[in-house]
N, C-alpha and C positions, 0 to 999 in steps of 0.2 A: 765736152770740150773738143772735140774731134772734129780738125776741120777748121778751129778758130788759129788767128793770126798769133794770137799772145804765145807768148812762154811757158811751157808745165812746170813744176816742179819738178815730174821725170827726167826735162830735156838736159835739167842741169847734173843730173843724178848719170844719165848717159854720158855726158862729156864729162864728167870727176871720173868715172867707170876708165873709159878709154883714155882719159889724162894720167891717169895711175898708172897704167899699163907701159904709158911713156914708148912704146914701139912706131919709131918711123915704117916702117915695113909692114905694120898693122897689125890687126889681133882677131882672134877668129868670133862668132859669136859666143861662144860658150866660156872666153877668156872675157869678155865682155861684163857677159852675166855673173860670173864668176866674183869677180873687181866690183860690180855694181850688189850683189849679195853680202861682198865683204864691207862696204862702205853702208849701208842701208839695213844690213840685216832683214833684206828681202828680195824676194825674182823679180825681176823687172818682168812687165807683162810684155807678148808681143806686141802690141797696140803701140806702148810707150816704146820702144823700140824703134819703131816705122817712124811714130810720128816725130821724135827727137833726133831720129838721121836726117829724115827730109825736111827741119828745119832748121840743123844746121849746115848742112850741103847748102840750100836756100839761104843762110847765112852769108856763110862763105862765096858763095856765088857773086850774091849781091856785091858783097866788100869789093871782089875782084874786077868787079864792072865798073863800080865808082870810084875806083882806082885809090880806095882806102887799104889800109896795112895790114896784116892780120895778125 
């Protein structure tokens, strides 16, 4: 699936991870994996990692361009 345009399962497991953490200021990775271990009861792999920032930065990106809300 690496590389495709759709949505993982991981991506959404990434952003519940950092939505939990709830820090405007941000979170380090290992607070990350941590949130994402507690919620899953498992490590998130690097891969899923990479590939659920960079599509939702590309999310977010988007929205900001087409002058939608986030």
């Amino acid at each position: 699936m690496e590389g495709s345009a759709e949505w993982a399962r991981s991506d959404a497991w990434v952003l519940a991870a950092i939505m939990v953490l709830g820090r405007d200021e941000g979170s380090s990775l290992t607070e990350v994996v941590a949130a994402g271990d507690a919620i899953n009861h498992a490590i998130l792999l690097e891969n899923e990692i990479e590939q659920a920032v960079r599509r939702l930065l590309a999310s977010a990106s988007s929205r900001h361009l087409s002058g939608g809300s986030s």
